[in-house]
C-alpha positions in Angstrom: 0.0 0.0 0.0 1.5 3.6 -0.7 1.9 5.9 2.0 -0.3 8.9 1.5 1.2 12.3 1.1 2.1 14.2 4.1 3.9 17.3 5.0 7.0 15.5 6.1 7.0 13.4 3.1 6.4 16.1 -0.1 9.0 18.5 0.6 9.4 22.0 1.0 5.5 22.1 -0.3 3.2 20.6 2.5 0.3 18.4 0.7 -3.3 20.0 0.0 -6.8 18.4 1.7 -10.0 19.4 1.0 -12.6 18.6 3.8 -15.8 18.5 1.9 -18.5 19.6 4.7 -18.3 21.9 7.3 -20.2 20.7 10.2 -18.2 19.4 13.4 -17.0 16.8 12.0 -15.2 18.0 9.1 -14.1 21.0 11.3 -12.5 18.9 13.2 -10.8 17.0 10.4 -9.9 19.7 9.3 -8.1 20.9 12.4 -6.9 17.5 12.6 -5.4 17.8 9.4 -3.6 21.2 9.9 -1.9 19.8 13.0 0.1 17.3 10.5 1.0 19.5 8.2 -1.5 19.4 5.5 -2.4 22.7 3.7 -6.2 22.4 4.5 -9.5 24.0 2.6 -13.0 23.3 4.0 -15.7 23.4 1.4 -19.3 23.4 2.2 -22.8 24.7 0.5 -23.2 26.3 3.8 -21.9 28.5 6.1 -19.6 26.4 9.2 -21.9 25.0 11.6 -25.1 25.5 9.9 -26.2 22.3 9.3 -27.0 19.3 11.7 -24.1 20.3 14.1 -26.1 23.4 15.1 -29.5 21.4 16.5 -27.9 19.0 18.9 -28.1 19.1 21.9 -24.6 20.1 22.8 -24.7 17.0 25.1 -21.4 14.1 24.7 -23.8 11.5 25.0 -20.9 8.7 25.8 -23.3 6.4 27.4 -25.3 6.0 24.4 -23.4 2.5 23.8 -26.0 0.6 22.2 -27.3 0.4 18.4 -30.8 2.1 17.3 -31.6 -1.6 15.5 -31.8 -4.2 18.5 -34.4 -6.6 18.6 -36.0 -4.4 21.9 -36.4 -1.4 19.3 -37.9 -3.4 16.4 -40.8 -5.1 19.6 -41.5 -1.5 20.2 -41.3 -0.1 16.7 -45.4 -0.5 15.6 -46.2 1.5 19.3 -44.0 4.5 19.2 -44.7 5.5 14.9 -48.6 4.9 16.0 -48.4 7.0 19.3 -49.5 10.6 18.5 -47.0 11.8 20.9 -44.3 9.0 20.6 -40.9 10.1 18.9 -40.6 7.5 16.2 -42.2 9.1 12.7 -42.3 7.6 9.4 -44.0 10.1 7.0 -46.2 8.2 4.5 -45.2 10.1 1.7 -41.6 8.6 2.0 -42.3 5.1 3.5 -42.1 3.5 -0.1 -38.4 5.1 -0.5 -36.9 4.1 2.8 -38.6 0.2 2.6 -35.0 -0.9 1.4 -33.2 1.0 4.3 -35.5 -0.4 6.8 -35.3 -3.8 5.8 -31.3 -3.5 6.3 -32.2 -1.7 9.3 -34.2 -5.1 10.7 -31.6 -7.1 9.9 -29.1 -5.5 11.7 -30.9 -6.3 14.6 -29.4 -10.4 14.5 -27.6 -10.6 17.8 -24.3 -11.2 16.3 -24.4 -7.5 14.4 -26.0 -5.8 17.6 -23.0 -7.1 19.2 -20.0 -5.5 16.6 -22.1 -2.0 16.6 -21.6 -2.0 20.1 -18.1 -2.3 20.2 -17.5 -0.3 17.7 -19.7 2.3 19.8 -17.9 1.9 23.1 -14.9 2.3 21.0 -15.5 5.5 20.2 -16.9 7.1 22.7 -14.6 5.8 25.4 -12.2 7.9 23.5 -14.5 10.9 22.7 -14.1 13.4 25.8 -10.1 12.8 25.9 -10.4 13.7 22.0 -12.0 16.6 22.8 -9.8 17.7 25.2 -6.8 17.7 23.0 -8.9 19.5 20.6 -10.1 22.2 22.4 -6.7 22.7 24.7 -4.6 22.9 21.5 -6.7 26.0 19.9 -7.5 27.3 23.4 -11.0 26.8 23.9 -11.1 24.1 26.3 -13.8 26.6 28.1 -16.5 24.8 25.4 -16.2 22.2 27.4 -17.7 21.1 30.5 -18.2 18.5 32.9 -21.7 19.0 33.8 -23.2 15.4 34.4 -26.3 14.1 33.4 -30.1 13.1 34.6 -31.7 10.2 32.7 -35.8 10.3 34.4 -38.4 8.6 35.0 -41.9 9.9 35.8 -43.7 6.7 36.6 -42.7 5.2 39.9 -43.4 1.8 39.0 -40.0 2.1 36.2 -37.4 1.9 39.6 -36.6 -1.2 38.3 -36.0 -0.4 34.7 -33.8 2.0 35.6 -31.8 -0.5 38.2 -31.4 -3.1 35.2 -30.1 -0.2 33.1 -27.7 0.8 35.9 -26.6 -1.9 35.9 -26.0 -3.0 32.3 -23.9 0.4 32.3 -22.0 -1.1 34.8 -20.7 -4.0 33.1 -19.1 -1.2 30.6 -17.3 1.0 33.5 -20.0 3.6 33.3 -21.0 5.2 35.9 -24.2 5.9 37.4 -26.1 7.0 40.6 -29.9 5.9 41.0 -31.1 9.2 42.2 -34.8 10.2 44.2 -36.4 12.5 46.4 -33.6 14.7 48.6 -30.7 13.9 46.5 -32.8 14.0 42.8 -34.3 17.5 44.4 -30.6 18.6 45.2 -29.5 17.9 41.6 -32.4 18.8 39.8 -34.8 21.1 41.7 -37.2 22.3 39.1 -38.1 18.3 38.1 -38.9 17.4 41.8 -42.3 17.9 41.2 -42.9 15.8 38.0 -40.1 13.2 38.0 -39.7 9.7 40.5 -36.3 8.7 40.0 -33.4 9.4 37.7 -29.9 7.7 37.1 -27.0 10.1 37.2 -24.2 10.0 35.1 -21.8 12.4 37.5 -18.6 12.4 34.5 -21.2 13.8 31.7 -20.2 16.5 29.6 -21.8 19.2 26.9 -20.5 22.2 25.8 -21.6 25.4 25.8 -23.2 25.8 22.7 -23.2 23.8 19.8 -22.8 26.6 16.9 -20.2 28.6 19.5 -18.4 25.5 19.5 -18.6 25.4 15.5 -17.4 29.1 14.9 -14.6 28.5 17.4 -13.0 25.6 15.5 -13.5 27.5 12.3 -11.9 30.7 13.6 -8.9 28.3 14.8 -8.7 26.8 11.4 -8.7 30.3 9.6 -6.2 31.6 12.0 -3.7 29.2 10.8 -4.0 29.3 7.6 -7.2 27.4 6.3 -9.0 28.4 3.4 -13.4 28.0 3.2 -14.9 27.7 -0.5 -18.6 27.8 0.0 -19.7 25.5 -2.9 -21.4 22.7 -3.1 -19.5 20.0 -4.5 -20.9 18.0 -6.9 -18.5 15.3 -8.3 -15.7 13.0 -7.1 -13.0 12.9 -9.9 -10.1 10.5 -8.3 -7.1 10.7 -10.2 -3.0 9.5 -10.3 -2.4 13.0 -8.6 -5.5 12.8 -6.3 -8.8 13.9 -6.6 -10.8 16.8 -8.7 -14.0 18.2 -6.9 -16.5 19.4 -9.5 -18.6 22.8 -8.2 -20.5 24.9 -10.3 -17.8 27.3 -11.4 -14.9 24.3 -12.2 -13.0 21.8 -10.8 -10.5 22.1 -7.5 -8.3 19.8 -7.5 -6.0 18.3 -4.6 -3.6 15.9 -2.9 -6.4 14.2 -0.4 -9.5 14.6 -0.3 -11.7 14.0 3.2 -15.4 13.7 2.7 -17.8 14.8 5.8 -20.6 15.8 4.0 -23.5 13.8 6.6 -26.6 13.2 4.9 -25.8 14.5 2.1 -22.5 12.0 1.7 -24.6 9.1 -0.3 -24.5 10.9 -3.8 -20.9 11.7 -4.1 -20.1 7.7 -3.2 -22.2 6.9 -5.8 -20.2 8.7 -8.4 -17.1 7.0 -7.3 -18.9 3.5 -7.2 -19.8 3.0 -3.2 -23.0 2.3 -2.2 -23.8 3.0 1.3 -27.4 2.7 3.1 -27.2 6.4 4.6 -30.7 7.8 5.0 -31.3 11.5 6.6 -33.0 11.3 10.0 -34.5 14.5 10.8 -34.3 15.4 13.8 -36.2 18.7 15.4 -35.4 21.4 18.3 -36.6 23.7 20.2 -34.5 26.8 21.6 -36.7 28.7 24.2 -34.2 31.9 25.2 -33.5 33.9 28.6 -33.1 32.7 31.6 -35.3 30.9 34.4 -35.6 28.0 32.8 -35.1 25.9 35.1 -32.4 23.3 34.3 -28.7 22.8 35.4 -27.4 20.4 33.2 -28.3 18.4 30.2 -31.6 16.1 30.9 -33.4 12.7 29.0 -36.5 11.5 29.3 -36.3 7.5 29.2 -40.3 7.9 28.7 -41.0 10.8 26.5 -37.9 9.8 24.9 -36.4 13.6 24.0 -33.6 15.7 25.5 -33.4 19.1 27.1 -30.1 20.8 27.6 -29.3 24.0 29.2 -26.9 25.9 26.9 -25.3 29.4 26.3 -27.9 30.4 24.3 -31.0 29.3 26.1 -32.5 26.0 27.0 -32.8 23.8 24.1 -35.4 20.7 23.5 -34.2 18.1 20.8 -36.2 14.8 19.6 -37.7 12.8 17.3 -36.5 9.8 14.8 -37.8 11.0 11.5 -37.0 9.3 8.6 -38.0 11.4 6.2 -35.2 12.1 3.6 -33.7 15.6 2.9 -36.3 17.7 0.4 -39.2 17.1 2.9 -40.5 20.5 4.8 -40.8 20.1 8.4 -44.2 19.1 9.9 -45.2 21.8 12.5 -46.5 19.1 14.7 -43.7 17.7 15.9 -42.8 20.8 17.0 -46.0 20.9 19.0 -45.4 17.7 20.6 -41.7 19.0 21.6 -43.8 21.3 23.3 -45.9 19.1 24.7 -43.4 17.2 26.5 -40.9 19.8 27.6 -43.8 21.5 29.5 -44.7 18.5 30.7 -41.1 18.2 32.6 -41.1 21.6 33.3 -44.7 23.6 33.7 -42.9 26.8 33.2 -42.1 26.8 29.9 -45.8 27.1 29.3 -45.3 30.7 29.8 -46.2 32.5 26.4 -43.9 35.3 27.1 -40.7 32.9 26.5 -39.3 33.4 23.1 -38.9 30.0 21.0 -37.4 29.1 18.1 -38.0 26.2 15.8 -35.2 24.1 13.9 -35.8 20.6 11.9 -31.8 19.3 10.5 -30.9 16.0 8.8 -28.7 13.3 10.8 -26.7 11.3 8.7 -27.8 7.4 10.1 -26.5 4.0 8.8 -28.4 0.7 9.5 -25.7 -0.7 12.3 -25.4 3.0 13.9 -21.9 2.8 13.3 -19.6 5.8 10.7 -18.1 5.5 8.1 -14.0 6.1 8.6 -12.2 4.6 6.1 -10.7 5.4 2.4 -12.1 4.5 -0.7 -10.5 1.1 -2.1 -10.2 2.0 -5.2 -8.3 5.7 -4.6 -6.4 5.5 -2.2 -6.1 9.6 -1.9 -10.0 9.8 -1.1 -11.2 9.1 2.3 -14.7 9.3 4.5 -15.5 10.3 7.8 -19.9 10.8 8.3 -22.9 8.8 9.3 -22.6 9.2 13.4 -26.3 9.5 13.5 -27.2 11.2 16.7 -23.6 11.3 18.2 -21.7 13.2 15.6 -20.8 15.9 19.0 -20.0 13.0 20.4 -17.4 11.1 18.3 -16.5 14.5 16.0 -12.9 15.1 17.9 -12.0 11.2 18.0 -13.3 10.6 14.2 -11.1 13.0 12.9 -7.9 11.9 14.9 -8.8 8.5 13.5 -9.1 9.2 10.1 -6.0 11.5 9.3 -3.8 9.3 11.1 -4.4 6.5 9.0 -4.7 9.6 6.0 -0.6 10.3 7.4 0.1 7.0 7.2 0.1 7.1 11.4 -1.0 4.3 13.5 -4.5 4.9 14.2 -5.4 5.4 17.6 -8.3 2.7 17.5 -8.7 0.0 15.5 -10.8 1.7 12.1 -11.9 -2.1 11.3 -15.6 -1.4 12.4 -16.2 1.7 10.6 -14.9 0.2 7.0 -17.2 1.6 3.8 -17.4 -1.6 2.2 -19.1 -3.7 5.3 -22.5 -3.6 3.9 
């Protein structure tokens, strides 16, 4: 196998990168990349940050070990898309174009499969807030992040055992937990004594601050040492001897390596270089209700209601749903009522009308096994993927992007990429 080009190995001329996508992921690739040498440009249709990576939750959900297809989730599949309030939707209008993902979907649900996602989960996020960390300390914003811990509730008394079994398959993976109610739950959390029974801290939780902060401070990093933005949508894959032309609207750019981190929106430029990958585009919607008062001190999941609410810079922010809807669909206003609808259900005062709210629907890029994509093409060896984290792209960003541009300079990677390969389906 040739070594890829690196700045140590091209002389006096360090090689050229293009990260296509400009979400947290390829910002952090993109860092990443800078740090071994590579002369980087970021290329996105939007501005940094302004797709899925600005309607998380801001939350490093490291706990969340376990694939979306197990054989629990495909019992309880039928009951949450039929509940009015539940957070599983399937609009009708797209069901015939996501039968073939959901069938793949089912049959990673086989025990055997379940079992590799999982590792390949844990493998990840054990590494995720350490990743971070590195990150964050080298371009001095290691304020983004903090250790704030984390509430999972329960309203219904009679769940104390659910949430004992759960505490206790956490265990078995060194996570740690603390099955919290009355005094101490009260201490934590006082504005969810009233409507919650028990909850299961997780005391070595982190978020950050703000999601989109977060974005515009590892894009102000990357400027300030010399990385380029072309805001273009890229809309061809030409691998080459050399490397690999990207086709735009106004021409071709043409480079060394090229990293793709596009998300949802990854699945059509693999197709022009012969890869066919079962992405679909979860949609995922938020709620940001601004000022203060609301109520929260750290980030918050409902095990019931199934939906997140996470106390950020810019106001307290409610995220849910599993929408599998595809990318040209509008958003339907009524899962914004339901967000609603369970937020004030946690917490009565954000029925107050005077709070200002804002609405957001983005596109999560989700793969059958819940497991990314990290891994070159193997065909070109110049042309390399890192996307399809689903709903932990925050999460893994920092350790995906030391993953894949070690193995892009030829490094020993820091965890073993097997897992993630784009040719495993």
């Amino acid at each position: 196998m040739q070594v890829p080009d690196s700045a140590s190995c091209t002389g006096s001329e360090p090689a050229t990168v293009a990260i296509i996508g400009a979400g947290v992921v390829g910002l952090c690739c993109a860092l990443q990349a800078q740090r071994k040498g590579y002369r980087v440009t970021l290329i996105d249709r939007e501005a940094p940050g302004k797709g899925a990576s600005f309607g998380n939750a801001g939350y490093i959900a490291t706990e969340l070990i376990n694939p979306l297809s197990t054989g629990k989730t495909l019992r309880s599949a039928l009951h949450l898309w039929f509940s009015p309030r539940g957070p599983l939707a399937l609009p009708l209008r797209y069901l015939h174009r996501i039968l073939p993902w959901l069938l793949r979907f089912g049959m990673a649900a086989c025990p055997a499969q379940v079992a590799r996602s999982r590792d390949g989960l844990v493998a990840l996020n054990r590494a995720a807030v350490p990743a971070w960390q590195r990150c964050l300390k080298d371009i001095g914003a290691s304020a983004q992040l903090c250790r704030s811990g984390y509430l999972l509730v329960w309203e219904s008394s009679n769940r104390l055992d659910v949430a004992r079994r759960h505490a206790e398959e956490l265990r078995q993976w060194n996570i740690r937990t603390e099955l919290v109610r009355g005094a101490r739950l009260a201490e934590l959390e006082p504005a969810l004594a009233g409507t919650v029974s028990h909850a299961l801290y997780f005391p070595d939780a982190c978020q950050v601050r703000d999601p989109y902060s977060l974005c515009l401070e590892l894009f102000k990093a990357l400027q300030a040492r010399g990385g380029e933005f072309v805001q273009q949508a890229v809309e061809k894959l030409v691998p080459d001897n050399d490397g690999v032309g990207l086709q735009t609207g106004t021409g071709v750019l043409h480079f060394d390596q090229v990293l793709v981190c596009a998300g949802a929106w990854s699945k059509p430029l693999l197709q022009g270089v012969g890869i066919e990958v079962p992405l679909e585009a979860e949609r995922g919607y938020h709620l940001s209700i601004e000022g203060v008062g609301t109520g929260l001190n750290r980030p918050i999941g409902s095990a019931e209601r199934r939906f997140v609410m996470s106390p950020l810079d810019s106001g307290l922010r409610a995220v849910g749903f599993t929408e599998l809807g595809g990318l040209k669909l509008k958003p339907f206003a009524r899962r914004f009522r339901v967000l609603r609808h369970h937020s004030q259900a946690l917490l009565p005062a954000l029925a107050d009308p005077a709070l200002k709210t804002r609405e957001w629907m983005g596109h999560r890029p989700t793969l059958p096994d819940s497991l990314p994509v990290i891994d070159r093409h193997p065909l070109h060896e110049r042309l390399w993927f890192a996307f399809g984290n689903q709903h932990l792209g925050l999460t893994q960003a920092a350790i995906s992007a030391e993953l894949v541009v070690s193995m892009m300079s030829g490094e020993a990677p820091p965890i073993d990429p097997q897992p993630y390969r784009v040719d495993r389906f």
